[in-house]
N, C-alpha and C positions, 0 to 999 in steps of 0.2 A: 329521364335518368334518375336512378334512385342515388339517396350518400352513400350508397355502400358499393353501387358501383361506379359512382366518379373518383372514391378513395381506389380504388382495385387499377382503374383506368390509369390513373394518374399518379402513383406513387413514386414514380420518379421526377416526377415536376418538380418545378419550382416554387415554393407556396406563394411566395409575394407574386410572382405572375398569375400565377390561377385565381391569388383573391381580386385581379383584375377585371376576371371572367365571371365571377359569382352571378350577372343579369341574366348571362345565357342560360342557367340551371338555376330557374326558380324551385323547383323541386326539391334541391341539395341545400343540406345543415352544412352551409360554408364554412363557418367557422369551425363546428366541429369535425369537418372533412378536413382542413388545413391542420388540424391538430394533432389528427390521425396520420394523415401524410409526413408531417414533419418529426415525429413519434417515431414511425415505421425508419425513415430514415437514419434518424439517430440509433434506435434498435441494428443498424443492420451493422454501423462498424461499432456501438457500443455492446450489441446484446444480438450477435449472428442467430446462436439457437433459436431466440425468441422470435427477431422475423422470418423464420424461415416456416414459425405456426400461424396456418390461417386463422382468421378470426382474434388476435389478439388487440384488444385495446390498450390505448397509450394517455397515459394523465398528461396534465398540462406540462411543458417546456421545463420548468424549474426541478419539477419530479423527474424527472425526464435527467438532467444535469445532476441530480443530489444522490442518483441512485446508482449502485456498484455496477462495475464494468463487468463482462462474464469472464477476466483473468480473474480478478479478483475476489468473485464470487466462487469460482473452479476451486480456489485456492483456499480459500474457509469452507468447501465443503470437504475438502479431502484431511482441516483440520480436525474437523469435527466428526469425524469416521475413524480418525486413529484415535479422541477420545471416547466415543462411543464404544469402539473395541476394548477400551482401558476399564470401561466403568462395566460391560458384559464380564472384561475376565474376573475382576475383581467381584462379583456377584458371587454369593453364594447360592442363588439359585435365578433360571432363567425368568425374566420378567419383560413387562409389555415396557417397550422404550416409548418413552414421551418427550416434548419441547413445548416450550412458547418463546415465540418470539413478539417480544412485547413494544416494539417499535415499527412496525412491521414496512410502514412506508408505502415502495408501489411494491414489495414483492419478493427484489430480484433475489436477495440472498438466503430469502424465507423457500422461494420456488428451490433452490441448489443444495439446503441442509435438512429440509422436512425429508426428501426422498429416503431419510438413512431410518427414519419413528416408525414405530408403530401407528403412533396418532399425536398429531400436530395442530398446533394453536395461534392463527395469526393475530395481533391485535394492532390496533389502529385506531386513535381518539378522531380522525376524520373520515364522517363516514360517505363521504363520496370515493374516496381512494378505500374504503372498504368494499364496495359494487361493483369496482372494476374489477380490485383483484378476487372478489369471490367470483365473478364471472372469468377471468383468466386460469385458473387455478387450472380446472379442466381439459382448459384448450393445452395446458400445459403436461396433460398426462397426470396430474396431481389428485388423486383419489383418496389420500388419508388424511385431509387436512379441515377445519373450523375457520371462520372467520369469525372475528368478535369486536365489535366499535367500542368500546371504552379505554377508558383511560388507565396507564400501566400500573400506578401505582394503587387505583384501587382493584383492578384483577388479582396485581402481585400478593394482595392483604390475602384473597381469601382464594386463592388457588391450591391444589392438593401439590406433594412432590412431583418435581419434574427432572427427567434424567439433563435435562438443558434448557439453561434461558437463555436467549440472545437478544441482545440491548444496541442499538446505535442513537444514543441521543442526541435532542438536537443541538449544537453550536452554534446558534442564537440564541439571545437573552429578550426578556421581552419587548424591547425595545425594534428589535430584528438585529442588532447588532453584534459580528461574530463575536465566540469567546470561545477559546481556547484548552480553560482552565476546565478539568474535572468535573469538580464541584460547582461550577454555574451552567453547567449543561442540563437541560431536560430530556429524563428526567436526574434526577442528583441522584447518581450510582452511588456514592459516599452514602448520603443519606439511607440508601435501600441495602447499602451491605449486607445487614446482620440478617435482613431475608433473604436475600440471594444465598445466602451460605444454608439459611434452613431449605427452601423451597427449591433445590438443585444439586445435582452428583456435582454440575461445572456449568460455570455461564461465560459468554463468550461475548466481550465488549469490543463494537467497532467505532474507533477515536478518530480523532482527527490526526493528520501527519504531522500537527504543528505542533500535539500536547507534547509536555515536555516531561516521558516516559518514565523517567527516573521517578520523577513527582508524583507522578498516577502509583507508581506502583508501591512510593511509601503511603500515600494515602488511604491505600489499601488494603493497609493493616497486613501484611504478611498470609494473602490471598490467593497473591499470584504466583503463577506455576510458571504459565509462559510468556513471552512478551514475542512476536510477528511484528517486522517492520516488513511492509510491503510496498515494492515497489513495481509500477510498471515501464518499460523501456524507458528508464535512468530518470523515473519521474518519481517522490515518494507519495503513493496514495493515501495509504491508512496503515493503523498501526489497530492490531487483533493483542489482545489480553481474556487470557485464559484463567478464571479465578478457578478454584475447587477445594472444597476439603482434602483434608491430610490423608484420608484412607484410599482416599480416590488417586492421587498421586503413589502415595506409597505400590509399591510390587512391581511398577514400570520400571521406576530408578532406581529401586533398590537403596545403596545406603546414598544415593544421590537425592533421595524423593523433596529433600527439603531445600534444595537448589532451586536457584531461576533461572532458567533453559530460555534464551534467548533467539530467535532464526530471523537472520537479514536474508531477504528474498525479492532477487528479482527478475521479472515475469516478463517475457516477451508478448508485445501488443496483439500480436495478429499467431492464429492457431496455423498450427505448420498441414502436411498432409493428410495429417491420420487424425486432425482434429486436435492436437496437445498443445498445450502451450506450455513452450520450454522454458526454463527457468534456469539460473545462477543458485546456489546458497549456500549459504554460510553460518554454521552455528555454533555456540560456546554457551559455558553457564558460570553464572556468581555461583560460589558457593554458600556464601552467607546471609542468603535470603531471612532465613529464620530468626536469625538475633536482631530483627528492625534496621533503622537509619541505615539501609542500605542505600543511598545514593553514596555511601562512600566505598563504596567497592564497583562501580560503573567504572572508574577512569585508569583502567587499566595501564602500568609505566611500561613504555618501547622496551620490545627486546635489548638486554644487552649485546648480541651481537650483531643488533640495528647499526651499531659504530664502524659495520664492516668494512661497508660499501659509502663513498660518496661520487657528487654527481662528475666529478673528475675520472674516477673510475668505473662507474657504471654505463653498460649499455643498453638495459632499459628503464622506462617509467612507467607506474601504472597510479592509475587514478580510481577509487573503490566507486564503485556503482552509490548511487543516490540513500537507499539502505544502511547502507556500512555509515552513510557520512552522518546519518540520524542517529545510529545506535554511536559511532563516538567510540568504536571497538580495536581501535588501532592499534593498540599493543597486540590485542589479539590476532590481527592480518601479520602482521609482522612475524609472529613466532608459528603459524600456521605453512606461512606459504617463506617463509627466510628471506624477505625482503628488508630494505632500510629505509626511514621517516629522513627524505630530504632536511628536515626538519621538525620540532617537536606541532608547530602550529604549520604544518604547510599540509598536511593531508595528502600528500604525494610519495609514491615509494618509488626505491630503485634495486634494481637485482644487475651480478653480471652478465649472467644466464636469464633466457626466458622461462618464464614461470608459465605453466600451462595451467588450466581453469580459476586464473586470478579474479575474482569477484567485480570487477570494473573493467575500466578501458586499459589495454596496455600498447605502450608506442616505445620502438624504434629510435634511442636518440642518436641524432645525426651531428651534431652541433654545440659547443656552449660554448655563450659568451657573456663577459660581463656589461654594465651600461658605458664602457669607456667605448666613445663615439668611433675610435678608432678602430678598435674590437666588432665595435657591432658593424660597420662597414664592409668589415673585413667577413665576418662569419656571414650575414643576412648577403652578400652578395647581391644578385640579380631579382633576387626574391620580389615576387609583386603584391602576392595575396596570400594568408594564411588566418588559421582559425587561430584566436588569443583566448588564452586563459590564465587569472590573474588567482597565486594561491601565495597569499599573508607575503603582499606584496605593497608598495608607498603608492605607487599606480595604479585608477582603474583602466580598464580594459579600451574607452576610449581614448583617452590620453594617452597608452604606452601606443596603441594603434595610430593615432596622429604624430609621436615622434616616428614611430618605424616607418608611415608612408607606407602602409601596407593595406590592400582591399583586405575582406572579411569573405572568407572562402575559401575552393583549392584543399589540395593535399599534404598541404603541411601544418602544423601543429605545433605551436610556440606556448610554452608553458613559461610565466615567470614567476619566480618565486623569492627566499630567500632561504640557503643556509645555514647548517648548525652554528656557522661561524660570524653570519651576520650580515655576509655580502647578495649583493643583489645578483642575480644570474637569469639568464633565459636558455631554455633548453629548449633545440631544434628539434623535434621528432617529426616520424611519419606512422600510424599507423600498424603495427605490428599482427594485426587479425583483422 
């Protein structure tokens, strides 16, 4: 039996069982067969399209884990098609569209934004994940594309204009130890600014979910156009920044062009019939992008008539999707959808009415009570099991769970929190969607 037909045979194996079996198939590259099997695997709920192409090869485990999901891959290519339409309209006359992507990794988000070039440029300082993916390219339908093993920053010195560079640097330092910060990431976007802005219409940087976006985007020198929090099923993945020149922004927005255009997006994990993956979003822009120190325009103040509704009078709660809770936009949920801030640190709204397409979860309140033992006797009832969540509350979630005597489960939904007023409360909900 040849490795390529013990991987075909066995793809739904087990690999730790099969590398039990490697004496029966002296023939077979075990190791690299376990690799591919366990590759294909993860491909099939991380990257469906990809295993569904024969013949594609899979880098090692970690590339495997470090590389975009196909929501979010879906999701930066349909970003980078409405700016490609932005940088066509605004041409004065038609020209060959180009990219490099100068991180290029194992692929995946280079396979989903080339398809939009004329002619596209992979790059990759490791050149064994260079072999794979020029050999995958094809299997992937990908006929306008280069591979190139060097390193980004000396490509970036002496490359011609490009209508797009796309950057995912890495977050380790050279120690391997993550980092977070901008500017310790390889390669240093800071450092490569002032070429990114000559050698591109727009470059498109994918960050960690952890940087802390406001920071990126002063550091950036007044770059950024957009800022994408992405999230998939109430997990925050990455966050996309959109830098470009001023001309290039300009004619989309009109007398907006100098805003920063913000979109919280969140993505459902699994593609429904017809192959889409549906999404939530929500977007709003600073105005004051342009005069610098803009992290003081992020912290947008609650609605004044956030004072509407409290949790005495409201009948429902909504909690914002994982996105919302990164971007920190809660004045702006508030005056969007007419809901009220339980309080200014709890991250929880209330309406009396149901709010339809609210950006998170929304629940049914059944119940409230304060922590007077007598109270909660009274409200928790029969109660055995429910889901706890603790929002700028003295308790964590095990401890309020060990007073309540309650499993962890079920269809109820206990949120505790605190009020504008200061008092501690738990709200009974169920589920409203």
């Amino acid at each position: 039996m040849t490795t390529s037909e013990f991987i075909s045979l066995n793809r739904m194996g087990n690999p730790r069982e099969l590398a039990l079996q490697s004496r029966r198939y002296p023939d077979v590259d075990m190791p690299y067969a376990l690799n591919q099997i366990q590759g294909w695997q993860t491909a099939r709920l991380k990257l469906p399209s990809w295993a569904e192409c024969d013949g594609v090869v899979y880098p090692p485990h970690l590339n495997m884990e470090q590389c975009s999901s196909e929501p979010t891959a879906r999701y930066k290519q349909e970003v980078v098609g409405a700016w490609l339409e932005r940088c066509q309209h605004n041409s004065a006359s038609p020209q060959a569209t180009t990219m490099t992507d100068l991180t290029g990794g194992f692929g995946v988000d280079f396979s989903f934004t080339s398809r939009f070039f004329d002619h596209a440029t992979y790059v990759e300082r490791n050149a064994a994940l260079c072999a794979v993916v020029e050999g995958n390219l094809p299997r992937l339908g990908i006929g306008n594309a280069r591979v190139v093993c060097a390193e980004a920053e000396d490509l970036l010195a002496n490359m011609e204009e490009q209508t797009m560079l796309f950057l995912d640097p890495a977050r380790r330092d050279e120690h391997g130890v993550k980092t977070v910060l901008i500017g310790d990431c390889t390669p240093d976007v800071t450092a490569l600014l002032p070429q990114l802005m000559v050698k591109s219409r727009f470059t498109v940087l994918k960050l960690s979910p952890m940087l802390d976006w406001h920071k990126a985007v002063d550091d950036l020198q007044n770059t950024v156009r957009e800022v994408h929090i992405v999230s998939v099923g109430g997990e925050c993945k990455e966050l996309l920044l959109v830098l470009a020149k001023a001309d290039t922004a300009d004619g989309e927005c009109g007398e907006e062009a100098e805003a920063l255009h913000v979109v919280c997006v969140d993505i459902q994990p699994k593609a429904d019939s017809e192959g889409k993956y549906q999404r939530s979003q929500f977007c709003y822009s600073i105005a004051d992008n342009a005069n610098g120190n803009t992290s003081e325009n992020y912290s947008t103040p609650l609605h004044t008539a956030a004072q509407a509704f409290t949790v005495n009078d409201s009948a429902y709660l909504y909690e914002p999707n994982a996105s919302i809770m990164k971007a920190g936009c809660f004045g702006e949920i508030a005056r969007a959808y007419g809901v009220s801030a339980v309080s200014v640190n709890s991250h929880l709204f209330l309406s009396k009415d149901r709010v339809e397409d609210f950006p998170g979860r929304a629940f049914a309140i059944d119940a409230l009570t304060t922590m007077n033992k007598r109270q909660l006797k009274q409200t928790i009832g029969d109660l055995k099991q429910a889901n706890i969540a603790v929002r700028n509350f003295p308790l964590s979630v095990a401890d309020l769970r060990k007073r309540l005597k309650l499993r962890d489960g079920g269809d109820a939904y206990i949120f505790a929190t605190t009020t504008a007023d200061g008092e501690h409360v738990l709200l009974l909900t169920h589920k409203s969607r």
